[in-house]
NUSEPA-831102 format. One line per field, with one value per residue (C-alpha): x, y, z; residue number from 1. Coordinates in nm, 3 decimals, padded with zeros to 5 digits. Layout:
<sites>
px	[X, ...]
py	[Y, ...]
pz	[Z, ...]
i	[NUM, ...]
</sites>
This chain:
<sites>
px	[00.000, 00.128, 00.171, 00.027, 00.314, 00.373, 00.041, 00.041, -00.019, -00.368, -00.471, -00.333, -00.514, -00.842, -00.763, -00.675, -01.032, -01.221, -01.105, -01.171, -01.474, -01.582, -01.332, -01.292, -01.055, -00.803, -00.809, -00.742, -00.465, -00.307, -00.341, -00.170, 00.133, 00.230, 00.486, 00.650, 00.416, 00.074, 00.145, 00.214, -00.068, -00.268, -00.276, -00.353, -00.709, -00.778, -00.799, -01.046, -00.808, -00.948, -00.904, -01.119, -00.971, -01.086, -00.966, -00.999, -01.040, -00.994, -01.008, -00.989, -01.286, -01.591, -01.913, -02.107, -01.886, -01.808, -02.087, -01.914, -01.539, -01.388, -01.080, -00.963, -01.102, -00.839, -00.933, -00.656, -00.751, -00.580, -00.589, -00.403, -00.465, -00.098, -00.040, -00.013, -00.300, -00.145, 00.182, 00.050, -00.014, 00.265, 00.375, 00.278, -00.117, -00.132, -00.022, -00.229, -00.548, -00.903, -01.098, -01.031, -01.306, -01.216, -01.432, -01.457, -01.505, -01.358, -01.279, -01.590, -01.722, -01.380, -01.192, -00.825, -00.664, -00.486, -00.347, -00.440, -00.099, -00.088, -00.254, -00.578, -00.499, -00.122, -00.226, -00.421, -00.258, 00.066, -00.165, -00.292, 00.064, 00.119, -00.195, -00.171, -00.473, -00.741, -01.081, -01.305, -01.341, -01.559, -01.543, -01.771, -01.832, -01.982, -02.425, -02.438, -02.211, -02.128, -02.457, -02.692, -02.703, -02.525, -02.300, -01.994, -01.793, -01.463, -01.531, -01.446, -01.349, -01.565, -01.257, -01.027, -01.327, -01.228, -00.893, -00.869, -01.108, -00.869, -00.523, -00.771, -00.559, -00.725, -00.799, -01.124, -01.432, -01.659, -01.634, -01.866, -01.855, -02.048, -01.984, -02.350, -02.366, -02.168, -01.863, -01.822, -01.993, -01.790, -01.914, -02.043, -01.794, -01.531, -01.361, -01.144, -01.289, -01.039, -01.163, -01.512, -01.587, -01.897, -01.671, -01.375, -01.652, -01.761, -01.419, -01.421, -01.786, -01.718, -01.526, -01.760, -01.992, -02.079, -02.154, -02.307, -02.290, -02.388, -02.256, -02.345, -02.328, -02.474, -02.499, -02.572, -02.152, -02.216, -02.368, -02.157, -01.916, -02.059, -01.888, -01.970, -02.327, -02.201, -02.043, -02.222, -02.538, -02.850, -02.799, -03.213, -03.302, -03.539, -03.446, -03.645, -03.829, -03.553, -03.280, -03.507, -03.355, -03.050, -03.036, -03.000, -02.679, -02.785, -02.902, -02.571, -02.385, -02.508, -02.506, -02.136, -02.136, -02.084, -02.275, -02.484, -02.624, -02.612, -02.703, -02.752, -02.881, -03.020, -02.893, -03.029, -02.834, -02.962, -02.815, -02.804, -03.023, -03.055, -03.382, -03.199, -03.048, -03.357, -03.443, -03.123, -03.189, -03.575, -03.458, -03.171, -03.404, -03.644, -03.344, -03.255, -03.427, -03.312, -02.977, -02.904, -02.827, -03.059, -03.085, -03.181, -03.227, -03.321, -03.390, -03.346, -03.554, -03.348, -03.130, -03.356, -03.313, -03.087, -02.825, -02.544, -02.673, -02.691, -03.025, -03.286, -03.606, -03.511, -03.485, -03.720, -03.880, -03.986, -03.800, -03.889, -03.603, -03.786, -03.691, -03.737, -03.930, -03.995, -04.139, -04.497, -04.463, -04.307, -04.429, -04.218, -04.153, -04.047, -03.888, -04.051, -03.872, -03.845, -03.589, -03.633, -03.483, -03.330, -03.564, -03.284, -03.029, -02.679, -02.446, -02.334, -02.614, -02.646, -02.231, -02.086, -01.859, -01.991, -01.789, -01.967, -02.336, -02.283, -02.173, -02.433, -02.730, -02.731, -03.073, -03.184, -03.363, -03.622, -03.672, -04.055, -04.009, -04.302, -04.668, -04.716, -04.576, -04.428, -04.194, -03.894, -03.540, -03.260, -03.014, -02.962, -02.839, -03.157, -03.342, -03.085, -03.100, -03.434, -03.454, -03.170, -03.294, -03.077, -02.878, -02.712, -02.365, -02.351, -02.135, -01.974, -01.922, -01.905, -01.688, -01.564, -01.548, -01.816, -01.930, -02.214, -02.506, -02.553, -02.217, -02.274, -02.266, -02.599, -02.427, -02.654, -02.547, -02.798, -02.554, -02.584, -02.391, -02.371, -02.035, -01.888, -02.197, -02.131, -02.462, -02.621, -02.939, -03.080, -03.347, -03.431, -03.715, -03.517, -03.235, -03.495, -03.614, -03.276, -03.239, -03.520, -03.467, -03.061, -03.018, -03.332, -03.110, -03.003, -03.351, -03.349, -03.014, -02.924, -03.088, -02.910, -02.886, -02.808, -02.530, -02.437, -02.443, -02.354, -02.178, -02.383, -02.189, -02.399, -02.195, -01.951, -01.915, -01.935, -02.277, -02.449, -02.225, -01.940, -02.053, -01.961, -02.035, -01.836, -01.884, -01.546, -01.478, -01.712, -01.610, -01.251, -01.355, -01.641, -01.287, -01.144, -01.421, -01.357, -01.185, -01.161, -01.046, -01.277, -01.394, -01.540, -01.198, -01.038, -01.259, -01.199, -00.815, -00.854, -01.139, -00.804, -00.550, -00.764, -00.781, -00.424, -00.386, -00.604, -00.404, -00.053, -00.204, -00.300, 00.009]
py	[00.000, 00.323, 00.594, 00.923, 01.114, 00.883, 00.948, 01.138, 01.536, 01.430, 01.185, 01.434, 01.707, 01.500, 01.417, 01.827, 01.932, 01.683, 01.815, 02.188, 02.062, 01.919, 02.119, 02.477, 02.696, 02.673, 02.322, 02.294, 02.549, 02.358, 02.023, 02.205, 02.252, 01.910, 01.955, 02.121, 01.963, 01.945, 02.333, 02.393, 02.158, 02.285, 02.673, 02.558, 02.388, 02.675, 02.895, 03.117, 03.213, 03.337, 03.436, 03.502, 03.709, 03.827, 04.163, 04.300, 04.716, 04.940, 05.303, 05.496, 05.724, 05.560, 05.611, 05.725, 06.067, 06.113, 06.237, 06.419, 06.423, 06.708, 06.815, 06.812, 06.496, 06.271, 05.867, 05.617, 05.287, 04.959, 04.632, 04.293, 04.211, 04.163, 03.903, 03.639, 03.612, 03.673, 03.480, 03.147, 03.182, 03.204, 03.480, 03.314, 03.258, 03.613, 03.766, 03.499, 03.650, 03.680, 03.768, 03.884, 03.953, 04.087, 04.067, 04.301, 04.295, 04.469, 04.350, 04.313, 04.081, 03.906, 03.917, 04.024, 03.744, 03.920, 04.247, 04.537, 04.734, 04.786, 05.081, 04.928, 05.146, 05.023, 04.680, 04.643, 04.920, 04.618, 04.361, 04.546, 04.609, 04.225, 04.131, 04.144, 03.981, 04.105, 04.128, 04.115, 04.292, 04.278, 04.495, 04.319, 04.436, 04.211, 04.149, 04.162, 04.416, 04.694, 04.904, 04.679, 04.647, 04.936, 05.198, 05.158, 05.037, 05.223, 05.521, 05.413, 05.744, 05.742, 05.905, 05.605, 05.413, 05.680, 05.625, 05.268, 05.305, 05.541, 05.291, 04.993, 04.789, 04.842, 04.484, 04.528, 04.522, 04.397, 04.549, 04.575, 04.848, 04.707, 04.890, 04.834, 05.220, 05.290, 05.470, 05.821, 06.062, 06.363, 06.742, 06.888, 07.091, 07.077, 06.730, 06.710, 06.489, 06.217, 06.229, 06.138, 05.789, 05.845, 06.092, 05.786, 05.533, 05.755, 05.750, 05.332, 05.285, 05.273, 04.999, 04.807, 04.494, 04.471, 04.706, 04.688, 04.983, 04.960, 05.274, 05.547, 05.813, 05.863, 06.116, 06.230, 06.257, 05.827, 05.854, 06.124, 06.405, 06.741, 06.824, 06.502, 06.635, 06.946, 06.782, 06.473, 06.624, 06.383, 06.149, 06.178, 06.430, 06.644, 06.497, 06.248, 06.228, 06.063, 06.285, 06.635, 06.879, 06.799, 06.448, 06.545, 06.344, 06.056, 05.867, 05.898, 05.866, 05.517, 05.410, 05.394, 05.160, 04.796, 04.764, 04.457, 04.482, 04.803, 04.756, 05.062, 05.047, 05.442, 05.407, 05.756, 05.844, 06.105, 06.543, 06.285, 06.363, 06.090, 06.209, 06.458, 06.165, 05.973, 06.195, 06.049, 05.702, 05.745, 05.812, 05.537, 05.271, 05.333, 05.372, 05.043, 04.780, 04.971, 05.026, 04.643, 04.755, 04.568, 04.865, 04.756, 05.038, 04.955, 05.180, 05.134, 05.304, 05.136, 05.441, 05.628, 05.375, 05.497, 05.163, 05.382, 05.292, 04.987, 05.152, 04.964, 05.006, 05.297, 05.177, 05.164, 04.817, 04.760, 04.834, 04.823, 04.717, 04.840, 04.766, 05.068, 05.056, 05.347, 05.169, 05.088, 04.769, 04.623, 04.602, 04.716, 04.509, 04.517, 04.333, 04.381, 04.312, 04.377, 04.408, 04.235, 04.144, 03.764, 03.553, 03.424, 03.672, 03.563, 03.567, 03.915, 04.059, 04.300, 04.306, 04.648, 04.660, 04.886, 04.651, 04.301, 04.474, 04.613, 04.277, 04.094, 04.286, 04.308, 04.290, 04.037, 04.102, 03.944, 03.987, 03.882, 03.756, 03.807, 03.873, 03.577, 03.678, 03.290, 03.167, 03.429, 03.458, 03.591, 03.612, 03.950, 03.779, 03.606, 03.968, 04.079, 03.809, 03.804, 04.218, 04.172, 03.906, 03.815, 04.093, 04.002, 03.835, 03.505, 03.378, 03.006, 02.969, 03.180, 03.438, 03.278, 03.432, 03.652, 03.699, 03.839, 03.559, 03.593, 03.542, 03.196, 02.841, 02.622, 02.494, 02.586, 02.937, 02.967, 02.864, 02.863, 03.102, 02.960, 02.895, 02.551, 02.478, 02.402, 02.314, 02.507, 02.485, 02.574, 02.822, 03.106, 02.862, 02.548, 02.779, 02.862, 02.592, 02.461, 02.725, 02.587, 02.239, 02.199, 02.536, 02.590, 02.746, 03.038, 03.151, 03.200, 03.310, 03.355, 03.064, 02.737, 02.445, 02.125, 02.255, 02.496, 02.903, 03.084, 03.444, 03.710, 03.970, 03.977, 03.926, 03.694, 03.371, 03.134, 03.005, 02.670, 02.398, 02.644, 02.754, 02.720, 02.432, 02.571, 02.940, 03.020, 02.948, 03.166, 03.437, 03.447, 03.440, 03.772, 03.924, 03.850, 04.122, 04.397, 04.731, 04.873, 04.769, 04.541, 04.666, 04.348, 04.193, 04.519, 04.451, 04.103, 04.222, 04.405, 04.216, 03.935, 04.187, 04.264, 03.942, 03.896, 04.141, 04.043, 03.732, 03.889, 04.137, 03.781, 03.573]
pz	[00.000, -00.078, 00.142, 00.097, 00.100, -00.228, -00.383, -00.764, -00.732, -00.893, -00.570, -00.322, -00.455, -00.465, -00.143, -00.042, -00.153, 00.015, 00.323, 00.240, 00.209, 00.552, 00.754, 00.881, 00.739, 01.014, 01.036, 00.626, 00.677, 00.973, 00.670, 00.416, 00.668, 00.704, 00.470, 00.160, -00.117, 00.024, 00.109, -00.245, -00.383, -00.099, -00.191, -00.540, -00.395, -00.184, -00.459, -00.211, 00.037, 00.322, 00.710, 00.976, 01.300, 01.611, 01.782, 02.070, 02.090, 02.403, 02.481, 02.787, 02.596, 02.645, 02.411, 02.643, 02.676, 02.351, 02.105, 01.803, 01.702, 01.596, 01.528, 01.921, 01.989, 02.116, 02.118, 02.129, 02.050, 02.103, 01.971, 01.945, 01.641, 01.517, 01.847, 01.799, 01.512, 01.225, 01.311, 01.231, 00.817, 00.645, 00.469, 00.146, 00.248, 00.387, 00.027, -00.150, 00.049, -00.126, 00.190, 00.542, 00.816, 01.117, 01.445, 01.668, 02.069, 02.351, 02.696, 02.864, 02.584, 02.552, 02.870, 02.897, 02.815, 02.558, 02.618, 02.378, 02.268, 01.910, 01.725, 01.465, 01.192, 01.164, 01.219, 00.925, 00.736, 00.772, 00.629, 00.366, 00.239, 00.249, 00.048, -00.299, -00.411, -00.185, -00.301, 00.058, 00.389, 00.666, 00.993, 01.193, 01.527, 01.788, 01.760, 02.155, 02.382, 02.158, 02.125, 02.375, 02.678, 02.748, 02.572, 02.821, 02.552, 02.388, 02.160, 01.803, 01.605, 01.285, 01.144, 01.209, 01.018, 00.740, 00.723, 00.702, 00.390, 00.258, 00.253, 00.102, -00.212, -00.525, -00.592, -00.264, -00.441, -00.161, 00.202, 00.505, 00.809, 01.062, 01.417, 01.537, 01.559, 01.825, 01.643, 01.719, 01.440, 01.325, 01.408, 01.077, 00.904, 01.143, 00.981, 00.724, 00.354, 00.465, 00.796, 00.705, 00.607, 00.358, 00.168, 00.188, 00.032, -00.189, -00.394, -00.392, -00.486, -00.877, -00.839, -00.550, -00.622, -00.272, 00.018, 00.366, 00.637, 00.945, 01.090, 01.329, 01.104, 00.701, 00.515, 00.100, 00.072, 00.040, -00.291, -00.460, -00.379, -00.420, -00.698, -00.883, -00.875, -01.026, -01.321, -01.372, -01.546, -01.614, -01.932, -01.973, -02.256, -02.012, -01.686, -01.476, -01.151, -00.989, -01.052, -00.934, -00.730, -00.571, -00.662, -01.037, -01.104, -00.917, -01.224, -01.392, -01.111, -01.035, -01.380, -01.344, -01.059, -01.068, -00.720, -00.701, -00.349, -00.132, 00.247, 00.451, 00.801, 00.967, 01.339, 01.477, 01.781, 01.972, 01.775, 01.500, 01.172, 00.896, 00.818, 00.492, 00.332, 00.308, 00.001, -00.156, -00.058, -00.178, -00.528, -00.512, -00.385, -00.717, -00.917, -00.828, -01.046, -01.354, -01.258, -01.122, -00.790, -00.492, -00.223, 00.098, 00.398, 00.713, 00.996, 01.374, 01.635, 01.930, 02.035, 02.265, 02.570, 02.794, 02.831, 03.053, 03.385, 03.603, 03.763, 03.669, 03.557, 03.323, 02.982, 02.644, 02.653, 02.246, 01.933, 01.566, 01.278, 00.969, 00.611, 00.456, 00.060, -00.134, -00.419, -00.410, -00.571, -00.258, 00.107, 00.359, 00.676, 01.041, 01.269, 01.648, 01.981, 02.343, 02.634, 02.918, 03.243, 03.297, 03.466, 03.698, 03.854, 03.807, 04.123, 04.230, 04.167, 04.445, 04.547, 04.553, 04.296, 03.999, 03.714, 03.863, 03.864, 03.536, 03.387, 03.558, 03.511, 03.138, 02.982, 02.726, 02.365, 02.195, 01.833, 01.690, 01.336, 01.153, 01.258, 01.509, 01.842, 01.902, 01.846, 01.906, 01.886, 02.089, 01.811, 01.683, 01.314, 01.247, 01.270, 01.013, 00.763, 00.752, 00.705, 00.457, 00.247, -00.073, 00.003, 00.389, 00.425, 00.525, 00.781, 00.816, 01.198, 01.529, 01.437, 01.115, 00.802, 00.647, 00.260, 00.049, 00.004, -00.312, -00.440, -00.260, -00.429, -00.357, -00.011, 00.307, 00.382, 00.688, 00.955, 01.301, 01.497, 01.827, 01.984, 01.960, 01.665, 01.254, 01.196, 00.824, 00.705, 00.388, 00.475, 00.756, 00.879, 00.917, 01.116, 01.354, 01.416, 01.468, 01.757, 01.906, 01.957, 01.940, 02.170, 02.382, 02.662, 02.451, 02.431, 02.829, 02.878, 03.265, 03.385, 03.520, 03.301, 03.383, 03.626, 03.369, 03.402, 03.117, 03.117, 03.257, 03.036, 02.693, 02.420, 02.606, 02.392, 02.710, 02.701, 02.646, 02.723, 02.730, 03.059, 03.437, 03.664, 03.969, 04.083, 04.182, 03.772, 03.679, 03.951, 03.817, 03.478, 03.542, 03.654, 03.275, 03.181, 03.423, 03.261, 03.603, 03.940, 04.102, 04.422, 04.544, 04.518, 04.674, 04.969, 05.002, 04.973, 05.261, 05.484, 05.450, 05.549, 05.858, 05.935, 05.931, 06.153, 06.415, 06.396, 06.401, 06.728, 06.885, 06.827]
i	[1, 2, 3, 4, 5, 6, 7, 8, 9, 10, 11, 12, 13, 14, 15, 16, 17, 18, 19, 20, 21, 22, 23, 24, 25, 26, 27, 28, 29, 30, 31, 32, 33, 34, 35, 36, 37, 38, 39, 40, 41, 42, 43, 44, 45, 46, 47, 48, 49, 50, 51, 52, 53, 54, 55, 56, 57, 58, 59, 60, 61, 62, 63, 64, 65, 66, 67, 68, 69, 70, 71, 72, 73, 74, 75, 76, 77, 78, 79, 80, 81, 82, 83, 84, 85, 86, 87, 88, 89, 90, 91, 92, 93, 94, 95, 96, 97, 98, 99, 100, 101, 102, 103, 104, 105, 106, 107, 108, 109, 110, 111, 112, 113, 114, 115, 116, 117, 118, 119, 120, 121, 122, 123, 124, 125, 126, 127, 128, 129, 130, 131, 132, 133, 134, 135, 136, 137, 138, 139, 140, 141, 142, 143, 144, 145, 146, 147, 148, 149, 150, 151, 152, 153, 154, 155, 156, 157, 158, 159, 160, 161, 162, 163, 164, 165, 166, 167, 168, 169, 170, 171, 172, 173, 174, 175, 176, 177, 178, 179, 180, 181, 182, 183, 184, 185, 186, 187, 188, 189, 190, 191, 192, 193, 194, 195, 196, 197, 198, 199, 200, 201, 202, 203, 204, 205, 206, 207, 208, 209, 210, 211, 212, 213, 214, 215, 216, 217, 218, 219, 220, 221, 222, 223, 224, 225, 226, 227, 228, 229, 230, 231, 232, 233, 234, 235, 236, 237, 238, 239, 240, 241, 242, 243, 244, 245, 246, 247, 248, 249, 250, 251, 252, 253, 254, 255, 256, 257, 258, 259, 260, 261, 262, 263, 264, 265, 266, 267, 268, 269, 270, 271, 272, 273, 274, 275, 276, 277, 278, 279, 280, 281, 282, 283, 284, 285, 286, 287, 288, 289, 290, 291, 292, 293, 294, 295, 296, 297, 298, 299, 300, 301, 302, 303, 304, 305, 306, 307, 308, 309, 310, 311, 312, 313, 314, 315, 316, 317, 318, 319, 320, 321, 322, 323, 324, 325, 326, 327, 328, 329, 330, 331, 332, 333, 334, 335, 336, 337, 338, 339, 340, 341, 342, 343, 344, 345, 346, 347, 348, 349, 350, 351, 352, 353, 354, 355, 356, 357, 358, 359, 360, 361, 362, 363, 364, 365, 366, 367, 368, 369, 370, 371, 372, 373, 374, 375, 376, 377, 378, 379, 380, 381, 382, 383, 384, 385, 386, 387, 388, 389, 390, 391, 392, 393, 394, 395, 396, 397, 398, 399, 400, 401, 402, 403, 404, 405, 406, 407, 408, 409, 410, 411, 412, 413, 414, 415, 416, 417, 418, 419, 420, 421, 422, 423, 424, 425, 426, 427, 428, 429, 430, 431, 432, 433, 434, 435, 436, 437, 438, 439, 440, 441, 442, 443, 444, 445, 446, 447, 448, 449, 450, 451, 452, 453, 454, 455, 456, 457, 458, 459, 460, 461, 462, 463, 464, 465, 466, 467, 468, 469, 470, 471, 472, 473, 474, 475, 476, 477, 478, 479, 480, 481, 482, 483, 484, 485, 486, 487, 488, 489, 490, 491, 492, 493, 494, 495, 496, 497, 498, 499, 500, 501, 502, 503, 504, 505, 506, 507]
</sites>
């Protein structure tokens, strides 16, 4: 029997794509390193090269202070993206990259296992220079734990957002900005063009087949430049409906695209107006079926709850996600949903430490698909899919890689998101009901199971089965999440030291 080390290029590469097939990414990559020839036979297989990261941000600027930026705003973010997670591909696979997706979460969500010392922008400024073929991005920040349950999370600059647009290779024709809403929005006319990020996509879109924003701030700058409305006149002999007033240029502006799904989502934060650039997106959204662009704008009216304080009590119990139509030939839809408080309290609930009640006394969501109030889901992603239709991105695993749907093959591109699950189903329907009877204890997060409590902190990936039996586990794990000193350690520090003490006076 030969071994297959032996085996013909042909076999071995048979062999190579089988197991792209039923593996992850990492594991295949991890395959292809065995040795000299599968790596090179390997890379030739995984013609779709692609990498899926996870970085952790932090800021001593928190959201909740921070409203605008302007030119004196000074946020320093840091990340660890560069340690170790880029280390392990070699330097080959990293320049051979098609996609990259990048997931966001900050300490509180992620713990501190990894310290946070490198600046974002020169972290993936540094990859970009390695990449010579790249041709996806996704930002992806975190469903739960950026902009619910509360907005004690770092300040992300919206002109860092900018910036990072602005040093994108040429070869990027897809990208997604998804920060949930919670980056900073710039002061009006106090920010430099390169400073703003719809001004920054506004210079790429010719070239994009793919975009989705989910950002907190939007304006008509997305769409065109104002002096690409000046000079970009309408190509209709006596002008249409569409292109009246000042979105004149729109028609030929778009007819230059190569744009085959645009995803906006309005996140209103409070001194915040979207309401001026619906006019643009009201002509772009009829535009759309002539100009083979799918436009898909959804609104959010979930900003107005105040999500700062551990009081409770105080906060805006239903929500609407609404996709948005401007065309009478289609309905528009919503998404409904609630926030609620856990039907079991997790441990601490009532210590004095400020960092253990606020990760412990995080709300829960509820999102109400359709018109029948049962059955709901938890899961922020199913809302969105169903919103977005053809036109979401897909993603393989629990913070694995992310891509637009409809550049998919016929494989099951409904996959479940749940930590530690592969699972994919074909449809929306089949997914939930997947949730239901393969993760019922997701739907009623904070309650005991089997032995088995799951993070209090929302957003934290250790639930289900990746849970705590002991509470002393789960104690020193809640102290993972803390960005500030614990004070219910500091005064067990010191209740100790007393009692030491006493002893020392005795003996």
């Amino acid at each position: 029997m030969a071994r297959i080390h032996d085996l013909p290029e042909e076999l071995l590469e048979q062999v190579l794509q089988f197991l792209k097939e039923i593996s992850l990414s990492k594991e295949f990559w991890a395959a292809i390193q065995t040795c000299r020839a599968w790596h090179r036979v390997g890379l030739g297989v995984h013609k779709d090269l692609h990498l899926s990261l996870t970085a952790v941000l932090e800021s001593a600027s928190r959201r909740r202070n921070v409203n605008y930026e302007g030119p004196d705003t000074a946020i320093n973010l840091t990340t660890n993206l560069i340690a170790p997670h880029l280390r392990s591909p070699s330097q080959l696979y990293v320049s051979e990259l098609r996609s990259l997706t990048v997931h966001i979460l900050h300490a509180r969500i992620a713990g501190q296992s990894a310290s946070a010392n490198e600046d974002l922008l020169t972290s993936l400024t540094d990859v970009f220079k390695t990449t010579r073929k790249l041709e996806m991005l996704s930002l992806k920040f975190a469903d739960d734990g950026w902009d619910f349950p509360h907005n004690d999370v770092p300040a992300v600059p919206g002109s860092t957002l900018a910036r990072l647009i602005g040093m994108l290779p040429l070869t990027v024709n897809s990208l997604e900005i998804d920060t949930a809403g919670v980056d900073v929005p710039p002061l009006p006319d106090l920010i430099s063009e390169d400073d703003h990020l719809c001004t920054q996509i506004s210079r790429i879109l010719p070239r994009l087949r793919h975009l989705r924003l989910r950002v907190g701030h939007i304006c008509s700058e997305l769409i065109s430049s104002a002096r690409e409305r000046q000079l970009r006149p309408c190509p209709c002999e006596e002008g249409c409906e569409c292109c009246a007033g000042p979105n004149r240029a729109l028609c030929a502006l778009t007819r230059s695209w190569n744009l085959k799904t645009l995803t906006i989502w309005l996140s209103p934060r409070p001194g915040d107006e979207c309401c001026p650039f619906k006019g643009t997106l009201r002509a772009l959204d009829r535009l759309s079926p002539t100009h083979g662009t799918t436009t898909t704008i959804i609104s959010q009216n979930d900003g107005r709850y105040t999500l700062s304080e551990v009081t409770r009590g105080y906060f805006h119990p239903a929500f609407t996600w609404k996709r948005e139509t401007y065309d009478p030939v289609y309905q528009a839809y919503e998404v409904r949903g609630h926030i609620f408080e856990p039907f079991a309290l997790p441990p601490h609930k009532h210590s004095g430490c400020t960092e253990h009640a606020l990760l412990t006394s995080g709300r829960q969501r509820s999102f109400q698909l359709g018109e029948d109030a049962f059955p709901k889901t938890p899961f922020p992603y199913v809302a969105a899919w169903m919103l977005e239709g053809h036109a979401r991105w897909a993603q393989n695993t629990h913070r694995g890689r992310r891509y637009p749907a409809s550049d998919c093959n016929d494989t099951p591109s409904f996959s479940c998101l749940v930590p530690g699950c592969r699972h994919a189903c074909q449809t929306l329907n089949e997914l939930r009901g997947h949730h239901i009877y393969e993760h019922e204890s997701h739907l009623v997060l904070g309650q005991w199971n089997g032995g088995v409590v799951p993070c209090p902190s929302v957003g934290c990936d250790r639930v289900g089965s990746r849970g705590f039996a002991r509470e002393e586990d789960l104690e020193k794990h809640l102290l993972e999440h803390h960005v500030r000193p614990c004070t219910l350690a500091m005064e067990k520090k010191v209740v100790n030291v007393s009692v030491q003490e006493v002893v020392d006076v005795q003996v």
